[in-house]
BAVO-165036 format. One line per 5 residues: number of its first residue (from 0); their letters; for each residue x, y, z of C-alpha. Coordinates in steps of 0.2 Angstrom, whole numbers. Layout:
// residues N
NUM> A> X,Y,Z ~ ...
//
This chain:
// residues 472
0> XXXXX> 880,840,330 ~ 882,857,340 ~ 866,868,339 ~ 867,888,338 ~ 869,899,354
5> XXXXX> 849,899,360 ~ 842,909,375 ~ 838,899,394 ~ 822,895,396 ~ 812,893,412
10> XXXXX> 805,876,413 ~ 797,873,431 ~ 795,881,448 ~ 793,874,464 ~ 783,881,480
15> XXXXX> 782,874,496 ~ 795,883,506 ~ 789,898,517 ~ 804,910,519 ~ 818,913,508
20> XXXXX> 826,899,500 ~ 846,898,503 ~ 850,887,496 ~ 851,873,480 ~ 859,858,472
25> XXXXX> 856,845,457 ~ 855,827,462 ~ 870,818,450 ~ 857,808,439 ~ 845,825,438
30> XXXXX> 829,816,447 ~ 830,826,461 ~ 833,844,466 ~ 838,849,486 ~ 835,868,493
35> XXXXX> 836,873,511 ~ 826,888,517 ~ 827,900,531 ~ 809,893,535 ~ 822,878,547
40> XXXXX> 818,866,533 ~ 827,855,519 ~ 813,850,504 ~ 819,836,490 ~ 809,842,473
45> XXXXX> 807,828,461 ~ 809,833,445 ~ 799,819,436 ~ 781,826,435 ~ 767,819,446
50> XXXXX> 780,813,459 ~ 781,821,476 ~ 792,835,484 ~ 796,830,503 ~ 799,842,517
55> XXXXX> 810,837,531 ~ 810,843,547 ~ 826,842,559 ~ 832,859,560 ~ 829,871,574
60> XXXXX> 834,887,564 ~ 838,890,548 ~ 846,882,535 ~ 858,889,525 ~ 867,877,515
65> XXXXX> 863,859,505 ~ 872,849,494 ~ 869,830,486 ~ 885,820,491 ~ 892,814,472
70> XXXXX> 882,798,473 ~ 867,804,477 ~ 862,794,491 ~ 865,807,505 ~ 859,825,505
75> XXXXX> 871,838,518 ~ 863,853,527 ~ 869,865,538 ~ 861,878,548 ~ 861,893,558
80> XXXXX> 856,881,573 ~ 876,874,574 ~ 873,858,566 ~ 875,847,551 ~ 862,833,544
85> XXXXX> 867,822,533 ~ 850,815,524 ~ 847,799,514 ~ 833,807,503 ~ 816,798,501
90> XXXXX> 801,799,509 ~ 805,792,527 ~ 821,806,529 ~ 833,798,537 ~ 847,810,545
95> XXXXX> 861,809,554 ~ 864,824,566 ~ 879,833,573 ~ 886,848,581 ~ 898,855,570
100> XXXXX> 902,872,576 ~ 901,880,592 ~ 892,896,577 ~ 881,896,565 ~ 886,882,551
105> XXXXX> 886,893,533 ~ 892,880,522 ~ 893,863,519 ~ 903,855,505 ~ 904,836,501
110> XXXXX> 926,830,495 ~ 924,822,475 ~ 927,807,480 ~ 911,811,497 ~ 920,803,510
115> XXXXX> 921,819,519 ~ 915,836,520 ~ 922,853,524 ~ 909,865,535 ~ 913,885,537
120> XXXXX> 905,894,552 ~ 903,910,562 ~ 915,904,575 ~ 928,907,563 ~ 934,890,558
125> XXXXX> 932,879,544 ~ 932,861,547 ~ 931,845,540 ~ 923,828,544 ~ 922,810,536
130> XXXXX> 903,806,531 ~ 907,789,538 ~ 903,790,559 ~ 904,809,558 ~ 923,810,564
135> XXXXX> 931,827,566 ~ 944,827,557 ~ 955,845,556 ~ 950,863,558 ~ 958,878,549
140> XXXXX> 958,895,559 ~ 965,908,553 ~ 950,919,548 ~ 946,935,561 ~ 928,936,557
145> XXXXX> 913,926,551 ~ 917,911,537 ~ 904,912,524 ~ 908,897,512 ~ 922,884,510
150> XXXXX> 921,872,494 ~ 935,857,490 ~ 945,860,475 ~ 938,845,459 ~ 955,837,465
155> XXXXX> 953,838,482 ~ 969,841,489 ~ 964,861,490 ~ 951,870,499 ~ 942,887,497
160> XXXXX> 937,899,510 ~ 930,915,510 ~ 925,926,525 ~ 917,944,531 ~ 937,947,536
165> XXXXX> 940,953,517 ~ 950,936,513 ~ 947,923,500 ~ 960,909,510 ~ 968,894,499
170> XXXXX> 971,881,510 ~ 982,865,506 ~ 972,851,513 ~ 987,836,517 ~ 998,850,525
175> XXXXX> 982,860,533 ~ 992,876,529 ~ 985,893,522 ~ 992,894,502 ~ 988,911,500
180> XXXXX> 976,924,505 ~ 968,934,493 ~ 961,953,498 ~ 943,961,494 ~ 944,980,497
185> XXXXX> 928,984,495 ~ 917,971,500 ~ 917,953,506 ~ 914,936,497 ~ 898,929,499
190> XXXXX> 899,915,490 ~ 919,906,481 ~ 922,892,473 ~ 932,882,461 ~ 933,882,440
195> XXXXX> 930,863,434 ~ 948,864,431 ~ 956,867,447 ~ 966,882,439 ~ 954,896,445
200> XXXXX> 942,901,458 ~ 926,913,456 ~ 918,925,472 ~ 901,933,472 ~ 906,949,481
205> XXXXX> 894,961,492 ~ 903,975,483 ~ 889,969,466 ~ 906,961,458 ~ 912,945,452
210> XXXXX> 930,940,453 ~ 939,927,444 ~ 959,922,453 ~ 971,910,446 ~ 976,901,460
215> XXXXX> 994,899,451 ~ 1000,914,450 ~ 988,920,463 ~ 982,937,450 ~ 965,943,444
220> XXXXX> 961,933,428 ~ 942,945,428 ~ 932,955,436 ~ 915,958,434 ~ 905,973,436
225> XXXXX> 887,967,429 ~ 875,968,443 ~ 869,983,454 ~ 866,974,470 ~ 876,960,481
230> XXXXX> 880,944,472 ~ 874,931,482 ~ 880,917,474 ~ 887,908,458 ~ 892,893,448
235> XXXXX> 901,887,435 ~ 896,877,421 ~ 904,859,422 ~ 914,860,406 ~ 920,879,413
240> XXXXX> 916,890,401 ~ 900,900,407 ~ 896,905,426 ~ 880,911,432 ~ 876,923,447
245> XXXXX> 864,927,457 ~ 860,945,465 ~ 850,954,477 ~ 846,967,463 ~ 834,952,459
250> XXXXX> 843,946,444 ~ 853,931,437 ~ 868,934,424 ~ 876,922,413 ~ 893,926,407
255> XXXXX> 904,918,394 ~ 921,916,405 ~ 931,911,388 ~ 930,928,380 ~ 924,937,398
260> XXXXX> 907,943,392 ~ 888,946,399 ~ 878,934,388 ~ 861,936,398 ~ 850,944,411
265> XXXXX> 838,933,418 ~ 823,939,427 ~ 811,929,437 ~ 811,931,453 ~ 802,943,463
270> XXXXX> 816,951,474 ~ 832,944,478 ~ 839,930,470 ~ 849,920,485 ~ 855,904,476
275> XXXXX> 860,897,461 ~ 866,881,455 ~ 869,871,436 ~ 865,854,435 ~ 881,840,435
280> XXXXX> 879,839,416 ~ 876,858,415 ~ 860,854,405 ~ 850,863,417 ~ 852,876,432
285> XXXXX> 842,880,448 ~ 840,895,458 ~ 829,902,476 ~ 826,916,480 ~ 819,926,495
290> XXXXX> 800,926,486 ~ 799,907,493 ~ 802,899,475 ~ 812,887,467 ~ 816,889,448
295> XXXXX> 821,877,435 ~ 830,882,418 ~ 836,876,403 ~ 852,881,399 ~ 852,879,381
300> XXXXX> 868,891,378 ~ 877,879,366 ~ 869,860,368 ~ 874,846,358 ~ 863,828,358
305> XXXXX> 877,816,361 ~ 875,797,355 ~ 872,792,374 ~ 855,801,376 ~ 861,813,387
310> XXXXX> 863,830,383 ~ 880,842,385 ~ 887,859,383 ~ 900,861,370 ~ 908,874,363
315> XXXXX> 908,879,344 ~ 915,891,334 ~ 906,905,336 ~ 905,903,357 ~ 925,905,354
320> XXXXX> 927,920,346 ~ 937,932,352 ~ 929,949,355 ~ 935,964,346 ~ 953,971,347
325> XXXXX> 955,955,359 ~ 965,939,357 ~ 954,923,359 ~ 955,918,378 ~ 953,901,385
330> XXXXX> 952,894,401 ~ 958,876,403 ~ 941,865,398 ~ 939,849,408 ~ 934,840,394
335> XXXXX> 943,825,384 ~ 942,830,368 ~ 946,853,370 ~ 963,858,369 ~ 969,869,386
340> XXXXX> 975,884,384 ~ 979,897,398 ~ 974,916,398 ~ 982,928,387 ~ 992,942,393
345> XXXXX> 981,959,389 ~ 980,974,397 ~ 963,980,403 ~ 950,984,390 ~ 930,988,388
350> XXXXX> 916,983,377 ~ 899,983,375 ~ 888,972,370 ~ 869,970,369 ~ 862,953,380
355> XXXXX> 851,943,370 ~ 834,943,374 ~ 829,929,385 ~ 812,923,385 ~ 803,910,398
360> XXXXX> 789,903,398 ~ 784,900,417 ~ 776,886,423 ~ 767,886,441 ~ 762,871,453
365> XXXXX> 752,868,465 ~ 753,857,480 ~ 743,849,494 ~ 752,842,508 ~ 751,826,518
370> XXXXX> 761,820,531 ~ 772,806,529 ~ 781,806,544 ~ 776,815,562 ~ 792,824,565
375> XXXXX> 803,823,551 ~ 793,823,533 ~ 780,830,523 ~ 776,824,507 ~ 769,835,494
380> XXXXX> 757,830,481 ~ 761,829,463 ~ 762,847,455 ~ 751,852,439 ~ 756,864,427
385> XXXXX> 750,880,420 ~ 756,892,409 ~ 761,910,412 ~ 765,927,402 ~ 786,923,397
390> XXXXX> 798,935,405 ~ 809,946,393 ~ 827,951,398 ~ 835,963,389 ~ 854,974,394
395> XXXXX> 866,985,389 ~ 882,980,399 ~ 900,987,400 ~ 909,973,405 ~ 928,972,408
400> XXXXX> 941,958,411 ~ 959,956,414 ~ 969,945,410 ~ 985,940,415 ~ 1000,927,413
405> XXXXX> 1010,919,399 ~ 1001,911,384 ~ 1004,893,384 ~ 998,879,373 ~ 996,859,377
410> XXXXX> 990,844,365 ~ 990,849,348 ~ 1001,863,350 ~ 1017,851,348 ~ 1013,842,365
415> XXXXX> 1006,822,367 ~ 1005,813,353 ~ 987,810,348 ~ 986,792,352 ~ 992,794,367
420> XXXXX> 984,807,375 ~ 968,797,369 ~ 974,781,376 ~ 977,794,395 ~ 958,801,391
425> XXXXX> 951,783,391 ~ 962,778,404 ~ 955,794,415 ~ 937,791,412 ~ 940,775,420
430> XXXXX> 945,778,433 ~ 933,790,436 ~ 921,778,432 ~ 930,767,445 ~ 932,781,461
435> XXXXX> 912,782,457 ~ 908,767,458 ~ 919,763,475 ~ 911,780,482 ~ 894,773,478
440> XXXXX> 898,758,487 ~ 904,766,503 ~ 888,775,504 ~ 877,761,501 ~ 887,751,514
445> XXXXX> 886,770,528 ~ 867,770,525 ~ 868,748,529 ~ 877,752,545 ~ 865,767,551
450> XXXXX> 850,757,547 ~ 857,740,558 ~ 860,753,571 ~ 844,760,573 ~ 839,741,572
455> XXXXX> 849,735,589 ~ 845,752,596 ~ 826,748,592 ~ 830,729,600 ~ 838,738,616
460> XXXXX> 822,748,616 ~ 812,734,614 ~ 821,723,627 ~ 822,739,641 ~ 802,739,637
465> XXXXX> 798,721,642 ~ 811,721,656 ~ 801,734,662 ~ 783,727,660 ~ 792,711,668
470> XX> 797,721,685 ~ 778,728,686
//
């Protein structure tokens, strides 16, 4: 049963970094929380209490982007120092190291299925690797100017790219052709990526907007103008319907992308907030910031128990009304059981609306550090908890939003039959199931064929050694 709309809540914070944090990602089961730091080092946080954060070292310079590959057996980090590491991430911290770009490496995104990754640089390229053995395999280059971030499509057969040449670039990933370039006048995008269902794309901008594009008919579905300083970064919700942002004016937004309104402003950082990230289920979301801390929320928008245990976001009733003078808009859903619908054709309009207040209450830890490992990890010691005064959010926003293309409707508006398109749905979640389970496999089997490397390279060593002491 779908609860009532309730405000985020701020349930833990991390410290342990000692510059700004970049960037941060949800492992898939939610034990584990990655951020990379402009301090050169990539920290695991474990979200169960009393267990340990690691630190790893590799990195000669900052790093600038992180992500848990779908399984979450590897971690990918890249950084300002022209390389990736791809992490297996416990406590020995294991990586894999190689030069990715002949620039500083902004970005690194794993494929859905994680058997490759796309990395975006300051050389101007964007390029993209198998996880397995490291293997180039293509580059796209047609960006003038630094590439900021590049992110696979949920299908994978598209990629993202945005740069400081004032272009978001749609790339087809089989032909390795540029789609479509779309223009920022303004500013440049920080930060792009993909709605859950294929169907959109979102950019953080430096000009304080967010814009939403249909990658169809290539038009502005939305734009933004909530924040007063650069948006660093942003992130859907899995089932599409809310995106957060995170800005240097030191603030987080929430907004409701179905009826294109500003739901919350969330304080809690101390300055600029540089990353932001919901958790696979959407349960919860993470953000960093340039005051060194990591932040953990509850999203609580619209969450439903469902019979598994785990928890959801759905929509109800009242998260789909339409505003007024406004006809209801959806984007498509990626869930089973919602009904996609495309965006209305509307001219533009303006409304105001007062943000709910949001309050959270803080919760600090503390850590002592030992070393686990001389030159890659530190472990941290469990965290305790204390309580803090809550942070109050309240806003007035004008927000605006256009909306453009034909109304079209699918399933019950005289599309499949019922039975049918629940017989597809079942059919789909296995085979999601199954692409899971095979890409959970492969990693297993890469980390297997990394470890029995080390192992004969040890034995060479070994063998070199003796050899040695036998000729003295």
């Amino acid at each position: 049963m779908a609860s009532a709309l309730s405000d985020p809540t701020l349930e833990r914070h991390f410290k342990g970094h000692r510059d700004t944090v970049t960037s941060v990602d949800f492992s898939c089961n939610m034990k584990q929380i990655v951020t990379g730091s402009m301090d050169s080092c990539v920290m695991i946080w474990n979200m169960k209490p009393q267990m340990r954060a690691y630190r790893f070292d590799g990195h000669k310079d900052a790093v600038l982007s992180v992500q848990f590959s779908p399984s979450g057996h590897l971690v990918a980090s890249a950084s300002r120092d022209k390389t990736v590491r791809l992490w297996v991430p416990s406590m020995k911290a294991e990586s894999t190291v190689f030069r990715a770009h002949t620039g500083t490496v902004r970005s690194v995104n794993f494929s859905g299925d994680g058997q490759v990754v796309v990395t975006a640089s300051d050389d101007k390229t964007i390029k993209v690797w198998t996880v397995h053995r490291q293997k180039f395999l293509f580059s796209l280059s047609q960006h003038i100017n630094w590439v900021r971030c590049a992110k696979f499509s949920p299908d994978d057969r598209l990629i993202v790219s945005s740069s400081d040449d004032k272009t978001i670039k749609l790339w087809d990933k089989n032909s390795r052709e540029c789609i479509h370039s779309f223009y920022e006048h303004a500013g440049y995008a920080n930060h792009v990526d993909f709605h859950p269902s294929g169907t959109c794309i979102a950019a953080a901008s430096t000009d304080n907007s967010v814009k939403v594009w249909d990658i169809r008919s290539y038009k502005m579905l939305q734009h933004y103008q909530v924040h007063s300083g650069v948006v660093n970064s942003l992130s859907f919700h899995p089932m599409g319907n809310f995106l957060i942002t995170a800005s240097t004016d030191s603030t987080m937004k929430v907004l409701d992308v179905v009826e294109g309104k500003l739901l919350y402003t969330l304080h809690g950082h101390q300055g600029p907030v540089t990353c932001v990230a919901f958790s696979r289920t959407g349960e919860y979301f993470s953000s960093g910031g340039s005051d060194e801390q990591v932040m953990v929320w509850k999203s609580n928008f619209d969450s439903a128990e469902c019979s598994n245990g785990i928890t959801l976001q759905r929509e109800t009733a009242s998260s789909l009304q339409a505003p007024p003078a406004s006809p209801t808009t959806h984007f498509p859903l990626r869930t089973h059981s919602s009904v996609i619908r495309n965006q209305t054709s509307e001219p533009l309009k303006h409304f105001n609306r007062q943000d709910s207040q949001t309050a959270a209450n803080t919760q600090s830890y503390s850590q002592s550090r030992s070393h686990s490992r001389s030159t890659h990890s530190h472990v941290y010691d469990s965290p305790s908890t204390s309580s803090a005064p809550p942070h109050q959010a309240q806003t007035h926003s004008l927000w605006q939003h256009s909306l453009q293309g034909q109304a079209q409707s699918h399933g019950s508006d005289g599309g499949l039959p019922p039975g049918l398109a629940r017989t597809l749905e079942h059919i789909i979640g296995q085979l999601d199931i199954l692409t899971q389970t095979v890409s959970m496999l492969e990693q297993r089997l890469t980390v297997t064929e990394d470890k029995l490397k080390e192992c004969l390279e040890n034995q060479i060593e070994i063998g070199m050694h003796l050899q040695r002491r036998e000729e003295a």
